[in-house]
N, C-alpha and C positions, 0 to 999 in steps of 0.2 A: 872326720867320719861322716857319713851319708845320713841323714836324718830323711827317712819317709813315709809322711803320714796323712791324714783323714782328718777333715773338716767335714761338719754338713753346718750350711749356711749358706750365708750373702757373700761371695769373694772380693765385693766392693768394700768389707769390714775388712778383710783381715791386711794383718799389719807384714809386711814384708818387702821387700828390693824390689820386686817386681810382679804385678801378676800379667796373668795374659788374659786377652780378650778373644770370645770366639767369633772374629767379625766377617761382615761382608764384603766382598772385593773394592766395594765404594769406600770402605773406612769412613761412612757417617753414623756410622748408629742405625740402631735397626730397636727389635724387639728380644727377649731375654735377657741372658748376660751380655748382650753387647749394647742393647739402650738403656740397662742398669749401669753400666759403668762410662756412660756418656756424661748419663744422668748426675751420678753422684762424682764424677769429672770435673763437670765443667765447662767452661767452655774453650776456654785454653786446649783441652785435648782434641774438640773439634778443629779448632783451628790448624793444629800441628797435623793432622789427618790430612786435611783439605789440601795444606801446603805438599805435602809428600805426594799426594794424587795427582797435584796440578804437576808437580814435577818429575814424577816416575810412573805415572796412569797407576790404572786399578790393581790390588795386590791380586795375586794368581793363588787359585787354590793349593793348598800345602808349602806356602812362602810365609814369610812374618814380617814384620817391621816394628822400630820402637819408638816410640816417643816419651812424653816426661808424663807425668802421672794428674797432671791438675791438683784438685782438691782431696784427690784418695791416698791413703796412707800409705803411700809404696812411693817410690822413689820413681818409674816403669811400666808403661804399659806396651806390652808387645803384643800387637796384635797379628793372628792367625788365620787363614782362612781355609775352613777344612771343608770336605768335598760334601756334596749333596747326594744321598744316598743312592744307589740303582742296583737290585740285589744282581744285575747280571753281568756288571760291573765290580762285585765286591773286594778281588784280590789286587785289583787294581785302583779302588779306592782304599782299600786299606794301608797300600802303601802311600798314598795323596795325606790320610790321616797319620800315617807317622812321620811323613817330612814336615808336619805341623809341629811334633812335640821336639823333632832334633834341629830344625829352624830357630823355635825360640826356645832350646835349650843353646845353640850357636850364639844367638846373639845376646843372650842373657850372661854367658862364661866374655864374651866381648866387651861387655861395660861391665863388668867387674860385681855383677848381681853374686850374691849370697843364698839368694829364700828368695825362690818363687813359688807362685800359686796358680795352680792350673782348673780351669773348669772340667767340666766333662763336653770337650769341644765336637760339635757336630750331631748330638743326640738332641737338639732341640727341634728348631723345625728344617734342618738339614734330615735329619729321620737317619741318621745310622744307628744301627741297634743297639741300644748300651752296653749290653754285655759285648760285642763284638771292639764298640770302643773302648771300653774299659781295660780289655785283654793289650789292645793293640798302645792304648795310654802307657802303663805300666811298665813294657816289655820296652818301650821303644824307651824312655825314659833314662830308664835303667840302665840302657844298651849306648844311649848318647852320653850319657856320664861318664859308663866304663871308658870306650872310647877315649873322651879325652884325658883321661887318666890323671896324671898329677898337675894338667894344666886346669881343669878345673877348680873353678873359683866358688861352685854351686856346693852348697853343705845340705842344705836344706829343702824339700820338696814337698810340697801339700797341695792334694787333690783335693778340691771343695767342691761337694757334692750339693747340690740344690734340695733332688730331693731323695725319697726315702731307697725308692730301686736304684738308684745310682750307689747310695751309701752302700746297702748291705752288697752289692756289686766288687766294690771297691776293698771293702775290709773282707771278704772273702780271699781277692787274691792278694791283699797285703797282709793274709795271716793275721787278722784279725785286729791290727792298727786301727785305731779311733780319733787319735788327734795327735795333732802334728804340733 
């Protein structure tokens, strides 16, 4: 059965198969969660980056890729790159932003991930609205699980929120879930 739930914290803590990173198309690290979990990474993780970039160029917005976790408690890190906001572009970013969460839900049911951990991708300084990606997190989520139906390997899903408007965001539309 589906386990889905709410962190608010550091996604570089939490203990799970896989989390995902909200990255740049360079896959170097950057600022946020993406030079947070370079950071507590390592440098192994840069390296597997570099290797994948030198070999396949820059990941495309709403694509993902995985590599092995370094230093962080996860086995995984799949990195995402979601679209840079343009309110006159939205419906067309929002679908950019859900080939993010069914990408690395794809590749996560691929290597045999159990528990991933998802940021709140693209609301940093990509500037999509959080409430807009919160909606579009959840639903896509949910919809890539059902999907694969009993070929899914994923039991478990935790949104780690940073900070406070992302949380009450989140436990609003998960009916009031607080921790995963």
């Amino acid at each position: 059965m589906l386990q889905m739930g709410l962190v608010r914290g550091d996604i570089t803590k939490v203990e799970c198969d896989a989390i995902v990173n909200a990255a740049n198309s360079s896959l170097l690290g950057g600022g946020g969660v993406d030079g947070a979990i370079h950071s507590a990474a390592g440098p192994t993780l840069l390296a597997e980056c570099r290797a994948i970039v030198a070999k396949a160029g820059p990941c495309a917005p709403g694509d993902a890729v995985v590599t092995g976790a370094g230093d962080l408690p996860a086995r995984f890190v799949i990195h995402t790159v979601g679209p840079i906001w343009d309110e006159a572009r939205a419906e067309e970013l929002d679908a950019v932003l859900a080939s993010c969460y069914r990408r690395s839900i794809e590749l996560a049911n691929q290597h045999g991930v159990r528990s991933i951990a998802f940021p709140n991708i693209g609301t940093g300084v990509y500037r999509v609205p959080k409430d807009r990606a919160a909606r579009v997190a959840i639903s896509t989520t949910r919809a890539a699980l059902d999907d694969l139906g009993p070929r899914a390997t994923i039991n478990r899903v935790i949104f780690v929120c940073f900070d406070q408007e992302n949380t009450a965001l989140y436990e609003q539309l998960l009916g009031g879930t607080t921790s995963a």
